[in-house]
C-alpha positions in Angstrom: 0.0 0.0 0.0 1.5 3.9 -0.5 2.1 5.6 2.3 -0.5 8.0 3.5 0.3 11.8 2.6 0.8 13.8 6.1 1.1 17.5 5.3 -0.9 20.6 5.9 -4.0 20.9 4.3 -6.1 23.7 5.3 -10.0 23.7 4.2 -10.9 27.2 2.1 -14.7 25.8 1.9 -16.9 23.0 1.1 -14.9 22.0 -1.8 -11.5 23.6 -1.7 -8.7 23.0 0.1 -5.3 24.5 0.3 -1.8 23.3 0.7 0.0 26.6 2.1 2.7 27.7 -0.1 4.8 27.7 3.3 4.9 23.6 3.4 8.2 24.0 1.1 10.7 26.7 0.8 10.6 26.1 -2.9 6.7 26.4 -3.2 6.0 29.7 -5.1 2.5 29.4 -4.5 -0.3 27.5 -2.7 -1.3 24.2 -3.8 -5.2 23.9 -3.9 -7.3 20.6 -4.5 -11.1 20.3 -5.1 -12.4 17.6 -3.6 -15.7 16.8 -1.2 -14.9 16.1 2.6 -14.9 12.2 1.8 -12.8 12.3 -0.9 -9.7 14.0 0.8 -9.9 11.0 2.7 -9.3 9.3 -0.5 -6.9 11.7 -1.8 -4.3 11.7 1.4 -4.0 7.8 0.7 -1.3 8.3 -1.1 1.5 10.7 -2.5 -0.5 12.7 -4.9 -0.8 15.7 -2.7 3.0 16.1 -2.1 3.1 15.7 -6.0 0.4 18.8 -6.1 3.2 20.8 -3.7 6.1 20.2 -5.7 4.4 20.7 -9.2 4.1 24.6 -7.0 8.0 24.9 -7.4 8.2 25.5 -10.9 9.7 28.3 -12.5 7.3 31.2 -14.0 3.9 29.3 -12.7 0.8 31.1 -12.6 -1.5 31.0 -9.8 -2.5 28.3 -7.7 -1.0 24.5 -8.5 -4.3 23.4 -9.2 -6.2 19.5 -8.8 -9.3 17.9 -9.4 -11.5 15.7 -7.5 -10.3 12.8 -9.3 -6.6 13.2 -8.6 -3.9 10.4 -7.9 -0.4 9.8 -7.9 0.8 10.1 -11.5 4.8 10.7 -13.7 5.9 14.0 -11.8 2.2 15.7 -12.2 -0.4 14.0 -10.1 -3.2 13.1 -12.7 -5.7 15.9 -12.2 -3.2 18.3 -11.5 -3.6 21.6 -13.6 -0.8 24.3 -14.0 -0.2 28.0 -15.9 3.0 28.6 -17.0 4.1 32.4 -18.1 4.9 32.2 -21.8 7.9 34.4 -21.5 9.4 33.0 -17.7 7.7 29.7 -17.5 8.2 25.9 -18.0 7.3 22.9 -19.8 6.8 20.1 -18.8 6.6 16.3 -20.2 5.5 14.8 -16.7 2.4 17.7 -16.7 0.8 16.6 -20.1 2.0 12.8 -19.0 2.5 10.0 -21.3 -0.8 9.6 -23.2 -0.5 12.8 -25.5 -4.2 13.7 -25.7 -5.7 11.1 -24.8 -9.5 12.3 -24.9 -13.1 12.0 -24.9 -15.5 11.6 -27.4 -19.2 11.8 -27.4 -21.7 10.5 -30.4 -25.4 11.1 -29.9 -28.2 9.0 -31.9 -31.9 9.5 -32.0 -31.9 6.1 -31.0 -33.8 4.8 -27.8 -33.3 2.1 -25.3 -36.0 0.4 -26.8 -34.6 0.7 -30.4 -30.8 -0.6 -29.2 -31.8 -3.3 -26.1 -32.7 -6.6 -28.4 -29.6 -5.5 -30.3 -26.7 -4.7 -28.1 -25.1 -8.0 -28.1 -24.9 -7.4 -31.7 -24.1 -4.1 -31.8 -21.3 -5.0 -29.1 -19.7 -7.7 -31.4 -19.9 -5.5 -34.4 -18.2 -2.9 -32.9 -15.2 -5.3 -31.0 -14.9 -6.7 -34.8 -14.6 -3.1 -36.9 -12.3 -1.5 -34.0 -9.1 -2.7 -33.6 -8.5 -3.0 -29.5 -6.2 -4.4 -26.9 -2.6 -4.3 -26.6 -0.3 -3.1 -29.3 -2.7 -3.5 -31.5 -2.7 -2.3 -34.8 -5.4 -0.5 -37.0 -6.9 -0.7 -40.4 -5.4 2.1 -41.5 -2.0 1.4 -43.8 0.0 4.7 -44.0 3.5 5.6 -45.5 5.6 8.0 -43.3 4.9 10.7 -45.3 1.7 10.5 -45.1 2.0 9.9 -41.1 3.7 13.8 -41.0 0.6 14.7 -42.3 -1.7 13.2 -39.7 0.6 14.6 -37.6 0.1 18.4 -39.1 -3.4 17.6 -39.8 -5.1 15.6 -37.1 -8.8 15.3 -37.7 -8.9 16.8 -40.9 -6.5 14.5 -42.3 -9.2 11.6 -41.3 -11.9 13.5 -42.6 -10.5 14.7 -45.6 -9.9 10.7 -46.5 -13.0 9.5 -45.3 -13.3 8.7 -42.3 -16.5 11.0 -40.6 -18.1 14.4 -41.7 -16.8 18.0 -41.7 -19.1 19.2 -39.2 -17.2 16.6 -36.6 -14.8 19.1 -37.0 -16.6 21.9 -35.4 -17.0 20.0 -33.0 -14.3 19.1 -31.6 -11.5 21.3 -29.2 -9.3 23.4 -31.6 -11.0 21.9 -34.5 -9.1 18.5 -34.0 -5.3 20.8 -35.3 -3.2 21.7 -32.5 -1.1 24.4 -34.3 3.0 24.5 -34.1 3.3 20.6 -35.2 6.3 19.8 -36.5 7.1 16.2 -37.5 11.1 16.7 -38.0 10.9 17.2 -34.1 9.3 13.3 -33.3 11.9 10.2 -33.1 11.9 7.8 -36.1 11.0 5.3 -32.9 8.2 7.5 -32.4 7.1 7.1 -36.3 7.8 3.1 -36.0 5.2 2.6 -33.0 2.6 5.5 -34.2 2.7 4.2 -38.4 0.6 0.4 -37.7 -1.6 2.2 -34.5 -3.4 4.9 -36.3 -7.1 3.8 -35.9 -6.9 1.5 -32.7 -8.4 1.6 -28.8 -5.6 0.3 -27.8 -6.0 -1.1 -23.9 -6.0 0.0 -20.2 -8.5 2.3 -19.1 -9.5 3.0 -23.2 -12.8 2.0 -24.4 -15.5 2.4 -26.5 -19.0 2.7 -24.8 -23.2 2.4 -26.3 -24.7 4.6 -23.5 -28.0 5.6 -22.2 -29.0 8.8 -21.1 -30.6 8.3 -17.5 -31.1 11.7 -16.2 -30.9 15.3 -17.5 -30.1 18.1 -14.9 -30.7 20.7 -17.7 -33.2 20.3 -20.2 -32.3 23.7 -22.0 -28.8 23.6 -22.3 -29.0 19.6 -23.4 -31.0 20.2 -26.4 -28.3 22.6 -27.5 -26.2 19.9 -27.0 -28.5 17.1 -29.0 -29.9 15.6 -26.0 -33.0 15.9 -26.3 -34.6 12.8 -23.9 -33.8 10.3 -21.2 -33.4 6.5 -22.8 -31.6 8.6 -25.8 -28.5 6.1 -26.8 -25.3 8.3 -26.8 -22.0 6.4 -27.6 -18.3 7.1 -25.9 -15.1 7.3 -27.2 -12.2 7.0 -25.0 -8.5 7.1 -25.9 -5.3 8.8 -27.1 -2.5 8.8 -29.4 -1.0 5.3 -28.8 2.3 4.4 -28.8 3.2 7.5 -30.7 2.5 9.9 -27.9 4.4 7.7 -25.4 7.3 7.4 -27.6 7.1 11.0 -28.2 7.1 11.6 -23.8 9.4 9.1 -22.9 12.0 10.9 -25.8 11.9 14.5 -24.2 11.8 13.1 -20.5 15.4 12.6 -21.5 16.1 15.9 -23.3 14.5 17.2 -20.4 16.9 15.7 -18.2 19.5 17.6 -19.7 17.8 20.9 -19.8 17.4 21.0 -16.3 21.1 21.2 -16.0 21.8 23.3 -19.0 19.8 26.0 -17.8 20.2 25.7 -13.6 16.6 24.5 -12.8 16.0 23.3 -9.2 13.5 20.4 -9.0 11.9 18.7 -5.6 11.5 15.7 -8.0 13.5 14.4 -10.7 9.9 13.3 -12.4 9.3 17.5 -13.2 11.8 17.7 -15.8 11.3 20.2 -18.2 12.7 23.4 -19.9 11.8 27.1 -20.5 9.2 27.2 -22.8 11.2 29.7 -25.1 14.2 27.3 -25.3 14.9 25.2 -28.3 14.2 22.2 -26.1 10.8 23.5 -24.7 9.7 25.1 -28.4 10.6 21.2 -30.0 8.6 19.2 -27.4 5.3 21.7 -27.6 6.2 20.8 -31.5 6.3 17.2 -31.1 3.7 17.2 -28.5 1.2 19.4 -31.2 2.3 16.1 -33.6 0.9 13.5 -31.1 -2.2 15.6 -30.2 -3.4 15.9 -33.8 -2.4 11.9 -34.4 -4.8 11.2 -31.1 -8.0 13.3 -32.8 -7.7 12.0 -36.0 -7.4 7.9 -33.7 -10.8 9.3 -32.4 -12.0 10.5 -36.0 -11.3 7.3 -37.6 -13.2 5.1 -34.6 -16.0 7.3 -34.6 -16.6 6.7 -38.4 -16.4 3.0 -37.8 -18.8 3.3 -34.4 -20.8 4.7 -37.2 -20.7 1.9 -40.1 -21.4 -0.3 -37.2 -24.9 1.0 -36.4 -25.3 1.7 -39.8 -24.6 -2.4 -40.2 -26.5 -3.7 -37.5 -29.3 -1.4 -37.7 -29.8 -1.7 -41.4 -30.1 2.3 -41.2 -28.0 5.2 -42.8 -25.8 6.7 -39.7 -27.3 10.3 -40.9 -31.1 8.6 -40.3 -30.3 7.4 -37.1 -29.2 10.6 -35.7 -25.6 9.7 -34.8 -24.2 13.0 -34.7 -21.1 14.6 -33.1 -21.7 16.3 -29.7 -18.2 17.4 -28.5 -14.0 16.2 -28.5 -12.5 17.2 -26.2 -8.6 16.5 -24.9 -7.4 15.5 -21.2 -3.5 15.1 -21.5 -1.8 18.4 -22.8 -0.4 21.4 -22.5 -2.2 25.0 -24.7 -1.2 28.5 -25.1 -3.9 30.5 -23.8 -5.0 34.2 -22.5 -6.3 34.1 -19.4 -7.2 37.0 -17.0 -4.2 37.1 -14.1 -4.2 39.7 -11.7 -6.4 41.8 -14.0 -4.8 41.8 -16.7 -4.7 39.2 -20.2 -1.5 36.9 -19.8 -0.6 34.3 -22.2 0.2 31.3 -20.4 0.9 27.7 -21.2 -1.5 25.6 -19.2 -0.7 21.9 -18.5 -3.7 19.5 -18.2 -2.6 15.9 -17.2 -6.0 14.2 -16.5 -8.0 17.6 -16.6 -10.4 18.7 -19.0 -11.0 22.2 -20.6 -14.2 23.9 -19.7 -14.5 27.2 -21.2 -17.4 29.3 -20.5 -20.4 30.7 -22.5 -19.4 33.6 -24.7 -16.2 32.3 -25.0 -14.9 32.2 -28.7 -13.2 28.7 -28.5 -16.6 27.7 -27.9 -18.3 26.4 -31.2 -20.7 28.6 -32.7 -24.0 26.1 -31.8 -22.6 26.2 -28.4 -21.6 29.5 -27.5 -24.6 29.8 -25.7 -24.5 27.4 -23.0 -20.7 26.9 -23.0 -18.1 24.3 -23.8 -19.2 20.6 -23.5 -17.1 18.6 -20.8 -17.5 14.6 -20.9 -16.5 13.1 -17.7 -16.2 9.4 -18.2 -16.7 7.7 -15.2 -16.6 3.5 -15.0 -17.8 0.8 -17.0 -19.9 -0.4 -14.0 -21.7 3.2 -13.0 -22.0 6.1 -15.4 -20.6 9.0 -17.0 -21.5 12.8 -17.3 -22.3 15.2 -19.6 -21.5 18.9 -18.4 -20.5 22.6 -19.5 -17.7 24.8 -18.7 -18.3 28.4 -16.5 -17.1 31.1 -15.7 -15.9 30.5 -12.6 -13.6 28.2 -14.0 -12.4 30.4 -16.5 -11.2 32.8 -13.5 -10.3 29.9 -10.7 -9.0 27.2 -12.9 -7.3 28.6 -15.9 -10.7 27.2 -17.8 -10.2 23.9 -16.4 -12.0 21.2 -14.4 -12.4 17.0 -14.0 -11.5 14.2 -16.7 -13.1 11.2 -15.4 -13.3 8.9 -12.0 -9.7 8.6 -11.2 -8.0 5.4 -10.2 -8.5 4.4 -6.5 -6.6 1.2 -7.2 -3.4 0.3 -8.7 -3.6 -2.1 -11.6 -2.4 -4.7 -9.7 -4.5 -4.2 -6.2 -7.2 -3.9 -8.9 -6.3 -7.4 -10.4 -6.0 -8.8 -6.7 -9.9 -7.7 -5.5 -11.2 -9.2 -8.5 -9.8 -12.7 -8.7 -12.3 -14.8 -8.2 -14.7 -12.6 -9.6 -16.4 -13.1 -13.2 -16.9 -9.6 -14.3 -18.5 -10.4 -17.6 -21.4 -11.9 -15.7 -21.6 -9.6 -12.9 -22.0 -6.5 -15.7 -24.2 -8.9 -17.7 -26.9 -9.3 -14.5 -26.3 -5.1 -14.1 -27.9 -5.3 -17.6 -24.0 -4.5 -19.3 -22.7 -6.2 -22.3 -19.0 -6.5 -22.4 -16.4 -7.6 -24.8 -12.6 -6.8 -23.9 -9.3 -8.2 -25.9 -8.4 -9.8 -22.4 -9.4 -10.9 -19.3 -6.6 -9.4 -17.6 -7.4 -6.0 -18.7 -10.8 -6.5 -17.8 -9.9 -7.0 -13.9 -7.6 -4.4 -13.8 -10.5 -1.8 -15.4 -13.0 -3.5 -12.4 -15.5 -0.6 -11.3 -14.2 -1.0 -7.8 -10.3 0.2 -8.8 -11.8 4.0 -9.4 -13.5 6.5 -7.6 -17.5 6.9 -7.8 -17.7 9.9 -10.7 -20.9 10.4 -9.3 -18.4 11.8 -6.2 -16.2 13.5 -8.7 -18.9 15.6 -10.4 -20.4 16.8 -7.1 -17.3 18.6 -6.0 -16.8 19.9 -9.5 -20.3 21.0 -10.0 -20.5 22.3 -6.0 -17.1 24.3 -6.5 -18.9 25.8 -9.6 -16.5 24.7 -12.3 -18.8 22.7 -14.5 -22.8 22.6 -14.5 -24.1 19.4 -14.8 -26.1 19.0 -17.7 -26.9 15.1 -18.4 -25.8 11.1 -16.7 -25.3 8.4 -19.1 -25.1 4.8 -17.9 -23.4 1.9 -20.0 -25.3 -0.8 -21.9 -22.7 -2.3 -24.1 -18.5 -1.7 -23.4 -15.9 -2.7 -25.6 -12.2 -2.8 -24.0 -9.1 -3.0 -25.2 
């Protein structure tokens, strides 16, 4: 078992808490975590909250080093840990975008309805398992030349598109349009380019999946209808996954440049896990480039499994995808690190702002926002597990100015993969989701125990401190009928 966490940790309110920035010398600023008076409970289990300290030490940070309710010990960064760098004094860091570049969420609605999907889920299960490649190392449909791999890398989503794989108006909606600018393929590894070329259109395992969902409660009935939600028993489907073993070949490459930058340009860590480099340097301006590379690879991975989740209804169903309903709601990235203005002290800053298991969640108005939804404000999906449910919700204002725009990505892990492998022997999971009324197929057993609903956090716990703290609004739950793992 970790070691419990023992240091101060002062409660601001109901949902905030604050590690004073005089627990370390180095600190430059407070440390504060969202969380509900169970949860830090949870949370002081293990190390994460020392991590939340030390990420405070970096050079040229902005604010508050900021967590989510669904933190836990993570490379460096605790996952749902959130941190603004100054663009002209600040860092960047590998270990605060981790080692799934973008991995992500996406969310398909259909006008689809329990009834419609219940005799067929087994069906629609299998088709699915069979159309998207899954498990691990794993490798995709999808045949591409180097060459035409830069491209996915410059391109991202629009590459998919543009060669078939969804519709245009996916496009608008998804974050950035599915391009992260400043991509530059001469800055990835040719190791990088050997794992990424065969992956391009795969799940790929661990806590990916692909999920037929049902919508079991709406919290608000006029903001969901902007979103396409237009009725409980509605069948959404969720996406969940990154850019394979391109992005981690991409991380584990610069944690070593990185290594070397910290003594090239005199940086003092608390951990050797923070490595990074001024954002300005040649080593800081070639990982954002090779990081933009892996980003757009991960939403055109999404693009390409969303088009099949589409032929897959369409076979199954017997119905065109466009007559069914199955539209886009919302993309959106959990792992990265963006250039952005934000409001600090008053006045418009450009900051880089690591998100390592944090979600963006802009508010209405804002012009990142698409167009159909600058209304109600940027869509945030908040996967939770594949034995409970997963949330629907929109970005505020108050995260805008508490969180740098930022709030939850999903459940987070109570459980290491092997504690979560432990609890479940003995267990047949297949049948236990089977009499909850869930239809599972997963590439292995193995990964199935270590994904078991009891190795993560209740989301339901998650999205209360989120949605209490003010920096999301809830908007819709969605339970699972039908999983595929990897």
């Amino acid at each position: 078992m970790a070691e419990a966490w023992g240091g101060p940790l002062e409660r601001i309110d109901e949902f905030r808490w604050r590690i004073p920035s005089g627990y370390k010398p180095e600190m430059r600023t407070d440390g504060i975590i969202f969380a509900t008076d169970e949860m830090i409970r949870q949370i002081r289990a293990d190390q994460a909250p020392e991590q939340v300290a030390n990420v405070a030490c970096l050079p040229g940070l902005v604010g508050p080093s900021l967590a989510m309710p669904d933190i836990h010990w993570g490379y460096g960064f605790p996952i749902g840990g959130v941190a603004a760098m100054d663009a002209e004094t600040g860092v960047v860091s590998p270990g605060g975008v981790g080692y799934d570049i973008n991995c992500g969420v996406r969310l398909l609605r259909t006008d689809l309805t329990i009834d419609d999907v219940r005799p067929r889920i087994a069906e629609l299960v299998n088709q699915l398992f069979r159309d998207v490649p899954s498990g691990v190392g794993s490798e995709g449909r999808i045949r591409i030349s180097e060459a035409e791999l830069a491209q996915v890398a410059k391109r991202g989503a629009e590459w998919a598109v543009s060669n078939g794989y969804g519709l245009p108006e996916d496009l608008e909606a998804t974050e950035q349009g599915g391009v992260m600018p400043g991509a530059d393929p001469a800055a990835v590894s040719e190791k990088a380019v050997k794992r990424g070329r065969p992956q391009l259109g795969t799940l790929g395992a661990g806590n990916h999946f692909l999920e037929i969902q049902v919508v079991d409660e709406v919290f608000d009935w006029d903001v969901a209808k902007v979103l396409g939600i237009e009725q409980e028993g509605q069948i959404t489907v969720m996406i969940h996954t990154g850019s394979r073993g391109f992005g981690y070949q991409v991380c584990d490459d610069f944690l070593v440049t990185m290594q070397t930058a910290v003594a090239k340009y005199g940086i003092q860590l608390p951990d050797k896990q923070l490595a990074c480099a001024p954002i300005n340097s040649p080593e800081g301006r070639q990982y954002l480039a090779a990081m933009a590379c892996a980003a757009n690879y991960a939403w055109a991975n999404r693009q390409a499994i969303a088009h099949w989740t589409r032929e897959a209804f369409e076979r199954v169903l017997g119905r065109k995808a466009g007559d069914l309903g199955v539209r886009q709601v919302y993309d959106v990235a959990h792992n990265i690190a963006k250039m952005e203005e934000h409001e600090v002290n008053g006045r418009r800053k450009l900051v880089c702002v690591h998100r390592k298991g944090a979600t963006r969640a802009f508010p209405p108005g804002h012009e990142a926002v698409p167009k159909r939804y600058r209304s109600v404000g940027q869509p945030v999906l908040v996967p939770g597990d594949m034995g409970r449910c997963s949330y629907l919700l929109v970005g505020t204002q108050s995260a805008m100015s508490e969180t740098f725009g930022s709030t939850c990505h999903g459940a987070g892990r109570m459980l290491s993969r092997h504690q979560a492998l432990k609890v479940s022997q003995g267990h047949n999971l297949t049948k236990e989701l089977a009499d909850q009324g869930i239809t599972v197929r997963a590439a292995s057993k193995g990964t199935l125990a270590e994904e078991a609903p009891v190795a993560y956090k209740d989301v339901e716990d998650v999205v209360a401190a989120v949605s209490g703290a003010g920096i999301s609004k809830k908007v819709a739950r969605m339970r699972p009928i039908g999983v595929v793992k990897g």
